[in-house]
DSSP file (Angstrom, degrees, kcal/mol; ACC not computed):
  #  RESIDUE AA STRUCTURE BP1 BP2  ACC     N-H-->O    O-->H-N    N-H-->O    O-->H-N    TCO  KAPPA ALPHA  PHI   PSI    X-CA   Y-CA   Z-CA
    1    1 A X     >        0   0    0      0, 0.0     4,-2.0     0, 0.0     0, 0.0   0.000 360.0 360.0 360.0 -29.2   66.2   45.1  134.2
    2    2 A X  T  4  +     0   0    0      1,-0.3     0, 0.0     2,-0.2     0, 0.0   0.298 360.0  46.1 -99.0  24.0   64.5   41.9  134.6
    3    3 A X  T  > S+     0   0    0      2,-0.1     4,-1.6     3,-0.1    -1,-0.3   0.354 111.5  50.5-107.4 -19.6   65.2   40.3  131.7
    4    4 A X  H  > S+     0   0    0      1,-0.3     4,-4.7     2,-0.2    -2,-0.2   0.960 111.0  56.6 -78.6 -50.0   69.3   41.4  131.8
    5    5 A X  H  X S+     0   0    0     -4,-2.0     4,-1.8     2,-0.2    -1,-0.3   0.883 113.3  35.3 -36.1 -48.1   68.5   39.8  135.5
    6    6 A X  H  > S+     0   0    0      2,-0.2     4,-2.0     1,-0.2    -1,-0.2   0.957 114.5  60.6 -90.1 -34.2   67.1   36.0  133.4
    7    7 A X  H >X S+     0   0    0     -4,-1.6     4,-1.6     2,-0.3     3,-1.4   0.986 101.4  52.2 -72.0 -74.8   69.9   36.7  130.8
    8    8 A X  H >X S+     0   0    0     -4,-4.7     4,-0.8     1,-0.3     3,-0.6   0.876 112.2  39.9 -42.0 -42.2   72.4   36.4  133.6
    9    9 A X  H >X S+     0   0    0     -4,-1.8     3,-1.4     1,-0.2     4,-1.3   0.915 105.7  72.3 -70.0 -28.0   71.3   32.9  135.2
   10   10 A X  H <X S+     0   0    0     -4,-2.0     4,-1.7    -3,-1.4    -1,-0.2   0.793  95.5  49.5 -73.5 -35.5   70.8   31.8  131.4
   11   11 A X  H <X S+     0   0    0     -4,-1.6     4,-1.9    -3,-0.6    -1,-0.3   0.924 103.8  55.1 -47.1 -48.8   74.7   31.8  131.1
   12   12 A X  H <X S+     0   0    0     -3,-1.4     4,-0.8    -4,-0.8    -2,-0.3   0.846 111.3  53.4 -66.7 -35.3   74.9   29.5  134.5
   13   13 A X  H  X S+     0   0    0     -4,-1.3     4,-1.0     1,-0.3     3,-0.4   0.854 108.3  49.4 -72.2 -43.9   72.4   27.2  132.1
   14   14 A X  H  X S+     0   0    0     -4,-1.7     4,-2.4     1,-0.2    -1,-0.3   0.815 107.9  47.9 -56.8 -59.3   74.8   27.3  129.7
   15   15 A X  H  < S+     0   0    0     -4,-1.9     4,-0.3     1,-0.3    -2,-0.3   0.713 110.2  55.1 -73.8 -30.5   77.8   26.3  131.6
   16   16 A X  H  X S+     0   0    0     -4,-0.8     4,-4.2    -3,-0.4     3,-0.4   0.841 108.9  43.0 -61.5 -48.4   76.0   23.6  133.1
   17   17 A X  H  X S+     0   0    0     -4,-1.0     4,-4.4     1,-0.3     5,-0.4   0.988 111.7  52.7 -71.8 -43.3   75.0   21.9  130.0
   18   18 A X  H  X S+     0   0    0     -4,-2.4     4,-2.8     1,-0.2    -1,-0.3   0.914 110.4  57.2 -49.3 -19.0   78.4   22.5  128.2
   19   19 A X  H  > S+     0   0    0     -3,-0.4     4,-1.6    -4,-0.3     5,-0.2   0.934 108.4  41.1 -66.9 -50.1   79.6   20.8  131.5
   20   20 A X  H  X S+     0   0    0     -4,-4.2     4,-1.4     1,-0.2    -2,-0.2   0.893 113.5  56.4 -67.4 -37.3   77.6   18.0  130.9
   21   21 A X  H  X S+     0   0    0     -4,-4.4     4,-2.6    -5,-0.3     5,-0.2   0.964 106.5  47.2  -4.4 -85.5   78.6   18.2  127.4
   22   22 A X  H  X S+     0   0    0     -4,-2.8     4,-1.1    -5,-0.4    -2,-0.2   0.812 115.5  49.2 -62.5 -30.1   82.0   18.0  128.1
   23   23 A X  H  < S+     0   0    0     -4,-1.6    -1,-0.2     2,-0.2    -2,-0.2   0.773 106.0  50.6 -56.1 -45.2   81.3   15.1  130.4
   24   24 A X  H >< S+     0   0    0     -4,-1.4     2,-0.7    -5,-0.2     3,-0.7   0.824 115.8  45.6 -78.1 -96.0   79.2   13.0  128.4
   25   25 A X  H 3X S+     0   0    0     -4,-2.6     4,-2.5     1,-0.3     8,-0.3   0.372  85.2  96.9 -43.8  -6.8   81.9   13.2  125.6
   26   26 A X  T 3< S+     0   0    0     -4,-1.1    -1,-0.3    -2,-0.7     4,-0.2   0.706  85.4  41.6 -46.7 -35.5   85.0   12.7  127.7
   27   27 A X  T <4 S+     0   0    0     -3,-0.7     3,-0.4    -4,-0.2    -1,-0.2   0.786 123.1  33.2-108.8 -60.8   85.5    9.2  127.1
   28   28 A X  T  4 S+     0   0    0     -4,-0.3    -2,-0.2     1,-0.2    -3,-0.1   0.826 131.3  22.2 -86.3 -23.3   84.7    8.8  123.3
   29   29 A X     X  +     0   0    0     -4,-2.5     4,-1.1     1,-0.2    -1,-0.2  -0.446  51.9 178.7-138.8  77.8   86.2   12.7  121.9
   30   30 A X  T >4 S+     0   0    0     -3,-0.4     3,-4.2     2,-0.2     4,-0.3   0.699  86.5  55.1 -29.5 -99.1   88.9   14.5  124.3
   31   31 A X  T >> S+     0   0    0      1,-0.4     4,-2.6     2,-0.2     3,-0.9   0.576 115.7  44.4 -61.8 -60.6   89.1   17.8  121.3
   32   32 A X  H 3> S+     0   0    0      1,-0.2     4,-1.5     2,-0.2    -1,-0.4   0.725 114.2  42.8 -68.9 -16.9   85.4   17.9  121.8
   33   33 A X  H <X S+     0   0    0     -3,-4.2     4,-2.8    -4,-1.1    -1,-0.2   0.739 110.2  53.9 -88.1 -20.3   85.2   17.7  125.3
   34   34 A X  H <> S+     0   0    0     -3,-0.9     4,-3.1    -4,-0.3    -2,-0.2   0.873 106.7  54.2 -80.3 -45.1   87.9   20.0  126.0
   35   35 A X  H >X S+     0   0    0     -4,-2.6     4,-0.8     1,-0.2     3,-0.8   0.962 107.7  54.7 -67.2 -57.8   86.0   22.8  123.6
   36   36 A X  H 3X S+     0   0    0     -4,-1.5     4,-3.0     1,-0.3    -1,-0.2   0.784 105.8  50.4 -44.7 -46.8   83.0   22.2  125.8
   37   37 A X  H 3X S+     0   0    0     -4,-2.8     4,-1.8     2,-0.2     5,-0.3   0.976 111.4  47.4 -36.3 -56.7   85.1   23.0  128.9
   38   38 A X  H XX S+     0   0    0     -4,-3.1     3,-3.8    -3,-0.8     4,-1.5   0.887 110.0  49.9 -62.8 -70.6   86.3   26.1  127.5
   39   39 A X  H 3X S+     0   0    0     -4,-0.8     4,-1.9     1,-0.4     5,-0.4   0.798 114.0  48.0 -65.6 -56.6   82.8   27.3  126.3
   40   40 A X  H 3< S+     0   0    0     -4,-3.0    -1,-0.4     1,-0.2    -2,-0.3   0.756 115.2  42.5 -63.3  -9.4   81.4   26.5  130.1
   41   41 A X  H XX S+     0   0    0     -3,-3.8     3,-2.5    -4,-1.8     4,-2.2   0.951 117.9  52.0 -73.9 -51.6   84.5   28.5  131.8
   42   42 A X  H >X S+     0   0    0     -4,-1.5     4,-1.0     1,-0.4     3,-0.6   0.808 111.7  43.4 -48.2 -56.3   83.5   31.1  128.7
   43   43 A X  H 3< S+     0   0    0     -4,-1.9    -1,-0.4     2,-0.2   -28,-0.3   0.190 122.0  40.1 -94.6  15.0   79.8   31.2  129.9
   44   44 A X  H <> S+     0   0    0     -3,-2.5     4,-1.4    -5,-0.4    -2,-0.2   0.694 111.9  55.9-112.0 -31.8   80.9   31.5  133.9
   45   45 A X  H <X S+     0   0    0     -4,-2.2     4,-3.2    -3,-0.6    -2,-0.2   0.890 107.5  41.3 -58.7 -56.3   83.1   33.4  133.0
   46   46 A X  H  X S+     0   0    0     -4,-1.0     4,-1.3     2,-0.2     5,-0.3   0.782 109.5  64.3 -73.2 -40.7   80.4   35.9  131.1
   47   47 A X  H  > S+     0   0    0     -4,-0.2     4,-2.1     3,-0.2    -1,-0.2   0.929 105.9  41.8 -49.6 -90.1   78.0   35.4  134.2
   48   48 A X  H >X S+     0   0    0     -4,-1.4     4,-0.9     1,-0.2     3,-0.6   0.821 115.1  51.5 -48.9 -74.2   80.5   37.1  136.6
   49   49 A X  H >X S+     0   0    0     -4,-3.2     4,-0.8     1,-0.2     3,-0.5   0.539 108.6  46.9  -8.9 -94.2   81.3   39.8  134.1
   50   50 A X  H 3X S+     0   0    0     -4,-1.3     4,-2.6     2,-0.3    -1,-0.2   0.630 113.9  49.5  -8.5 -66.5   77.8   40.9  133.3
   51   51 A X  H XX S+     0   0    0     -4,-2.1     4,-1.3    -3,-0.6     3,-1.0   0.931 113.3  48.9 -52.2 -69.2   76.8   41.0  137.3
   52   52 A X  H X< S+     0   0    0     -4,-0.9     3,-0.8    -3,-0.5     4,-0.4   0.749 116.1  41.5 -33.6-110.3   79.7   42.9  137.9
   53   53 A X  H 3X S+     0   0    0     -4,-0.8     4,-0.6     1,-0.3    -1,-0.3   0.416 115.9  45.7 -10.4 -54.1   78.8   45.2  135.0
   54   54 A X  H XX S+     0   0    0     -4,-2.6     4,-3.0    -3,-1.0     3,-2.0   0.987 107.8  58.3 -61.4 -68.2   75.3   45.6  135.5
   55   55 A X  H <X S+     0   0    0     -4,-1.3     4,-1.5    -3,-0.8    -2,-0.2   0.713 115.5  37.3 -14.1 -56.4   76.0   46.2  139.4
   56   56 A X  H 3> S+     0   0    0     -4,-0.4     4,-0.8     2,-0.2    -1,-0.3   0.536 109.9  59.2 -82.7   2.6   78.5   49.5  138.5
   57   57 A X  H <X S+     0   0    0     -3,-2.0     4,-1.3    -4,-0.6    -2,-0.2   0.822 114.2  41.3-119.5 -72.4   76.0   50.5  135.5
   58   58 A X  H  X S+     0   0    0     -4,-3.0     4,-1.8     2,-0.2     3,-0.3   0.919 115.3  51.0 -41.0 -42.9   73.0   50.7  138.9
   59   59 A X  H >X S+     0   0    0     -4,-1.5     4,-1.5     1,-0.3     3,-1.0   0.951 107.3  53.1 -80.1 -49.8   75.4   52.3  140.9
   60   60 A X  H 3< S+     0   0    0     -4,-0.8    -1,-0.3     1,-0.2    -2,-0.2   0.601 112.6  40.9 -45.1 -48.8   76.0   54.6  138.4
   61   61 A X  H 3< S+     0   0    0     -4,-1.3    -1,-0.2    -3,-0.3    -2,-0.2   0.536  99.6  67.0 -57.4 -33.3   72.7   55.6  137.9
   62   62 A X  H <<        0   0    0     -4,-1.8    -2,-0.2    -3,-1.0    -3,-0.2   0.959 360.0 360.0 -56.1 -69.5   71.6   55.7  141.4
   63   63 A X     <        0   0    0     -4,-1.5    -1,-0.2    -5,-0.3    -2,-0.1   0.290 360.0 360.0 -12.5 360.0   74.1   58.7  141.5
């Protein structure tokens, strides 16, 4: 459980950098910066899932 636990923040890592990514690249490739948006929404996205998931997947078990 406490690696699915580092796995989740490892997304938020993810979404940061693609942020910066996207950031960095803003000025000199819009197509590239925009796919680097999507992937950090994709990886924020995948964070909330995953807690969520995990959260009913314990509850489930507690039971």
């Amino acid at each position: 459980m406490k690696i699915q636990k580092i796995f989740h923040y490892a997304y938020i890592i993810f979404a940061v950098l693609f942020l910066y990514d996207a950031i960095s690249k803003w000025s000199d490739n819009r197509n590239g910066a925009y796919m680097s948006l999507l992937f950090a929404a994709l990886a924020t996205f995948m964070f909330f899932f995953r807690k969520r998931f995990s959260k009913k997947f314990e509850d489930r078990n507690n039971k």
